[in-house]
C-alpha positions, 0 to 999 in steps of 0.5 A: 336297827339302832336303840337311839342310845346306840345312834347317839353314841355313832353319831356323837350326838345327845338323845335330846338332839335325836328326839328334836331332829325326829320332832323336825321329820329329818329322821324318824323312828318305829317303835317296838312291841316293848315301846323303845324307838328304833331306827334304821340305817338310812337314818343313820346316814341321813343324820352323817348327811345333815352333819357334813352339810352344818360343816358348811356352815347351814343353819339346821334349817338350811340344812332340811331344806337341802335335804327336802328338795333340790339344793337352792344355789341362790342361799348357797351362794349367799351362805358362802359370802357371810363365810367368806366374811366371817372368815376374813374377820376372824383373820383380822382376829387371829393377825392381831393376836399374833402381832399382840405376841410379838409374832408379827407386825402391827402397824396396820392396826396401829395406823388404823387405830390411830386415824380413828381414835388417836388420843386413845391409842396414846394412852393405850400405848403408854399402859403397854410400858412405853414412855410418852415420848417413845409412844409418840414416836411409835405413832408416827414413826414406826407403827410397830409395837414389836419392831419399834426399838430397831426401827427408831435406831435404824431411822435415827442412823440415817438421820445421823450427820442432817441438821434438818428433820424437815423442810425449813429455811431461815428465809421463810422463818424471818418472813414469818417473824416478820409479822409478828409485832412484838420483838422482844420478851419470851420465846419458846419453840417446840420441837426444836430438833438440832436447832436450825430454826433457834439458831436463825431466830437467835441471830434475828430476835432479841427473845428469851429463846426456850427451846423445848424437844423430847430426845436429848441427842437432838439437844445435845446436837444443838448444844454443840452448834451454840458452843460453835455459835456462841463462844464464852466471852461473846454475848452476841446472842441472846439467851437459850435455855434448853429443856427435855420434855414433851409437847403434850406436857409442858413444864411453863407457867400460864401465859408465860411467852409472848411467842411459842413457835413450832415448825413442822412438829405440832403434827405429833400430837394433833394440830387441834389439840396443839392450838387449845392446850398450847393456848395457855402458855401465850400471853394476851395477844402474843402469838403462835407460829406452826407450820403444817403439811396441807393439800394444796390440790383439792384433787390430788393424785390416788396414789399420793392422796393414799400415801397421805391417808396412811402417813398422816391422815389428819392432813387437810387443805390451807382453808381447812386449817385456818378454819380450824385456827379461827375456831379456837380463837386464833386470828391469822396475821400471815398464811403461805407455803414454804419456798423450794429451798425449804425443801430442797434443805431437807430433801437433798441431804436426806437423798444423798444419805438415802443413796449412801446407804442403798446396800446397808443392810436394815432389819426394819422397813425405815430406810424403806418407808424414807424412799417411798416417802423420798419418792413421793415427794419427786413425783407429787411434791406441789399438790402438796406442802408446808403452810405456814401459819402466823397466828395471834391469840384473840381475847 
């Protein structure tokens, strides 16, 4: 026989939790001609008993109930269902805690995070010590806080030697321009990148052409072509001022540019938010030129419809987008999708560089995520493409 003071200290349990476990009838005592409770070996086991079922995870309530009567398999069953769930929730935990400190990736909780509160997930990033520009490119690069800085150099190496971060053509850039009633004043094109399109536009406008991108080495790259373009006594070319900065924060004036042209770039912060913060910068009436990726299905394969939901999850059909446009007070002048050459400027370079580098090896997934994006496109390329969009500002 055991004083409650000795099976307390057996079991590792208060006396208070003794007395309630009694008051429930899981266990019960007699009592000494001197009045102190005693209890038996059985109730010793039976309390080990009750603590081996809690370790499953039952309430004390359950727990009686398998002691009372005969096991219900129905509430087990359930039991290990709402485990199995806290389980696979508290791994989500421990993932991101561990990808927090470095000890593995991020870019599941960074593509999910950004899909459902993107602008937050921006400025997340930059408290986490990241400039704008390199957030930016975390977001829809890398997806990786831990492996960002290898990942981008890493990405930028195999884009080393391409002239085109995107499909483009100067056919469907002058098809554009060619809607625009205005054809002289100021231009400016964000994202300019190496500068194909500000080349073409040069040679096919007399615009004041700014051309405005966030990573100096694609600028210098375009310095170099103009150099080439432009020698010093020849004056065949319009004016181009270049400018380092990002497209979620401009230095211009309001109303400054009777054009903003943006080819493939206005993705990086969100075609919504391109159309309303860009708004200001366009004078009365001037116009606004984006292109986009957009479905061109309404039924699209599973497996590019996925690839797309991870890459770039904002992606929606052509009226979808020029529905969106009229709602922030845009007038569609011309809408259509790029020209095979488009791509075939873009993809076939890209290919041929992609294949060259087959046995270098890379520390992060960028040549791999550049196949699998590579192999997308050979297999679904039409269900989906870029739209071009000529837009005026409406008063």
């Amino acid at each position: 026989m055991y004083k409650i003071s000795e099976l307390a200290q057996k079991v590792n349990l208060s006396r208070t939790t003794l007395l309630y476990y009694e008051k429930l009838g899981l266990i019960s005592s007699k009592r000494q001609a001197n009045g102190y409770r005693s209890y038996s070996e059985f109730d010793l086991q039976r309390v080990k008993l009750l603590q081996q079922l809690q370790a499953g995870g039952l309430s004390l309530k359950e727990c009686q109930a398998c002691l009372e009567a005969k096991i219900n398999r129905a509430q087990l069953l359930q039991r290990l269902q709402t485990l199995d769930e806290d389980i696979a929730q508290k791994q989500k935990s421990r993932e991101l805690l561990s990808s927090m400190l470095g000890m593995s990736s991020m870019r599941d909780w960074h593509q999910t995070t950004d899909k459902h509160a993107p602008s937050a997930h921006l400025d997340w990033l930059m408290t986490q010590g990241f400039s704008e520009t390199q957030a930016l490119r975390l977001k829809w690069l890398s997806k990786d806080m831990n492996n960002h800085e290898q990942y981008m150099r890493e990405f930028e190496f195999i884009f080393d030697g391409l002239d085109r971060l995107g499909p483009s053509s100067t056919d469907d850039s002058i098809k554009a321009l060619s809607s625009i009633a205005v054809k002289t004043g100021e231009l400016l094109e964000i994202g300019c990148g190496k500068g194909v399109t500000t080349i073409a536009l040069a040679e096919h406008t007399q615009f004041a052409i700014t051309g405005l991108d966030n990573d100096e080495y694609n600028l210098s790259c375009l310095k170099e072509h103009l150099a080439q373009q432009l020698p010093p006594l020849d004056h065949s070319l319009p004016q181009i001022e270049l400018i380092c900065a990002s497209m979620t924060d401009m230095p211009f004036s309001e109303q400054q540019f009777d054009v903003i042209w943006s080819e493939g770039s206005a993705y990086i912060m969100g075609i919504k938010q391109a159309l309303e913060s860009w708004k200001r910068f366009i004078k009365p009436e001037g116009y606004l030129v984006v292109s986009d990726l957009v479905w061109l299905t309404d039924s699209p394969d599973d497996e590019v419809q996925q690839f797309w939901l991870d890459a770039y999850p904002e992606m929606a059909t052509v009226a979808s987008r020029q529905q969106m446009i009229e709602d922030a007070s845009y007038q569609v002048i011309d809408s259509y999708t790029l020209n095979q050459a488009s791509w075939d400027n873009y993809l076939l370079p890209l290919q041929q560089k992609a294949n060259q580098l087959a046995d270098h090896v890379f520390v992060s997934p960028a040549l791999a995520d550049l196949q699998k994006e590579l192999t997308i496109h050979s297999k679904y390329l039409g269900q989906y493409g870029y739209q071009m969009f000529v837009l005026k500002l409406r008063n």
